[in-house]
C-alpha positions in Angstrom: -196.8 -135.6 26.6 -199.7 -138.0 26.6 -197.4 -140.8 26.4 -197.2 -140.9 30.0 -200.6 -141.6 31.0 -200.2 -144.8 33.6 -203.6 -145.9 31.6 -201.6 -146.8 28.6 -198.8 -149.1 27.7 -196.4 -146.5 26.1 -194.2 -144.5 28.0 -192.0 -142.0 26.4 -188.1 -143.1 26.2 -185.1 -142.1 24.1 -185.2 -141.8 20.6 -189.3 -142.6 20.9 -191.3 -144.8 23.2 -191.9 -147.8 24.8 -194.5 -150.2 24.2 -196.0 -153.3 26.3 -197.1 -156.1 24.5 -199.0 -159.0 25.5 -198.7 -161.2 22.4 -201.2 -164.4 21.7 -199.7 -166.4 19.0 -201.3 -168.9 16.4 -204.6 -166.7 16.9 -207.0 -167.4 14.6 -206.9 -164.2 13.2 -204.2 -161.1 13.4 -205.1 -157.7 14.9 -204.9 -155.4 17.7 -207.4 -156.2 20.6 -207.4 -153.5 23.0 -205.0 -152.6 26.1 -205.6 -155.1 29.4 -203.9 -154.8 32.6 -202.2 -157.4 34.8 -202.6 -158.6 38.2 -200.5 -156.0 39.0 -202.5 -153.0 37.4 -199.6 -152.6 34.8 -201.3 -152.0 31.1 -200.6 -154.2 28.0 -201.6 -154.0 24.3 -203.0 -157.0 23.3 -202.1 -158.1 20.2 -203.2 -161.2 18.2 -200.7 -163.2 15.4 -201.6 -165.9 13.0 -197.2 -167.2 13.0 -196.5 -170.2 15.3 -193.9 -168.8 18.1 -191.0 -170.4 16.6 -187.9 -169.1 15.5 -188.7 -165.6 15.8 -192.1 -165.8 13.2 -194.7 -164.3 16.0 -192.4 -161.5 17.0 -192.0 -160.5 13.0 -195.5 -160.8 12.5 -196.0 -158.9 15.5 -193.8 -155.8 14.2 -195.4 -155.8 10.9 -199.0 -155.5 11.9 -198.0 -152.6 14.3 -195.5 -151.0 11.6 -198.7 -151.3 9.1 -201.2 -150.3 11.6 -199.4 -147.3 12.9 -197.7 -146.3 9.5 -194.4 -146.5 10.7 -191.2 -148.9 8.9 -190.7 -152.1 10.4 -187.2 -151.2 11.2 -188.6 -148.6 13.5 -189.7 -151.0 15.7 -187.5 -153.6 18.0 -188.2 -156.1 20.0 -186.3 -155.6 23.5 -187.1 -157.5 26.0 -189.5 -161.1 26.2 -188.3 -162.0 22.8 -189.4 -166.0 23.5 -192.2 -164.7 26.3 -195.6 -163.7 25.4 -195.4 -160.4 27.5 -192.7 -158.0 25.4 -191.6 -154.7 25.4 -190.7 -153.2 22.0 -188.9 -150.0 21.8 -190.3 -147.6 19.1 -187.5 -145.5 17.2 -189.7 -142.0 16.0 -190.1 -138.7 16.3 -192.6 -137.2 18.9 -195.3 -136.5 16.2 -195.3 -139.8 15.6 -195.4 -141.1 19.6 -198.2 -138.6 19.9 -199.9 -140.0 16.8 -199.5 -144.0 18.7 -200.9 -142.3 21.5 -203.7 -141.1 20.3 -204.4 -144.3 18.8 -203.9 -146.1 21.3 -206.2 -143.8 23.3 -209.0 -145.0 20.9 -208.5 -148.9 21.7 -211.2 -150.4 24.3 -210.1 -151.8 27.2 -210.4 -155.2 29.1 
């Protein structure tokens, strides 16, 4: 599985994938920007919001622009770790057609 490749931020888990997010809130516009890596060579996807991060508004926004971008339901896709941080990881619920179809999205993103 191509999910594994230490050049993205998804890695294959149960029930789907996880996803690394490095979220900028309040953006002037919404979209997905590419995948970066850290300090410490880890990749993220960057991913731009218009919602202020309050009461949860940045991390819904968040999950529907990747739930419309990738074409899968919002309730697919969780939030489960750095719900008030801007670095998250999001746990996505789907089958391995679908992980492979992220993949080779993701695949397509430049990088930073």
């Amino acid at each position: 599985m191509r999910a594994e490749d230490d050049t993205l931020p998804l890695v294959a888990a149960e029930g789907g994938a996880r996803l690394s997010v490095r979220l900028t809130p309040r953006a002037a516009r919404a979209g997905i920007d590419g995948i970066a890596r850290d300090a410490d060579g880890r990749p993220w996807l960057r991913v731009s919001v218009t919602a202020a991060p309050e009461a949860g508004k940045a991390n819904a926004a968040l999950v529907a622009l990747l739930a419309k971008a990738w074409k899968v339901p919002k309730g697919a896709i969780q939030v489960t770790a750095g719900a008030i941080d801007r670095r998250k990881t999001l746990h996505i619920s789907a089958d391995a057609a679908t992980v492979e179809d992220i993949t080779a999205r993701l695949m397509a993103l430049p990088r930073r």
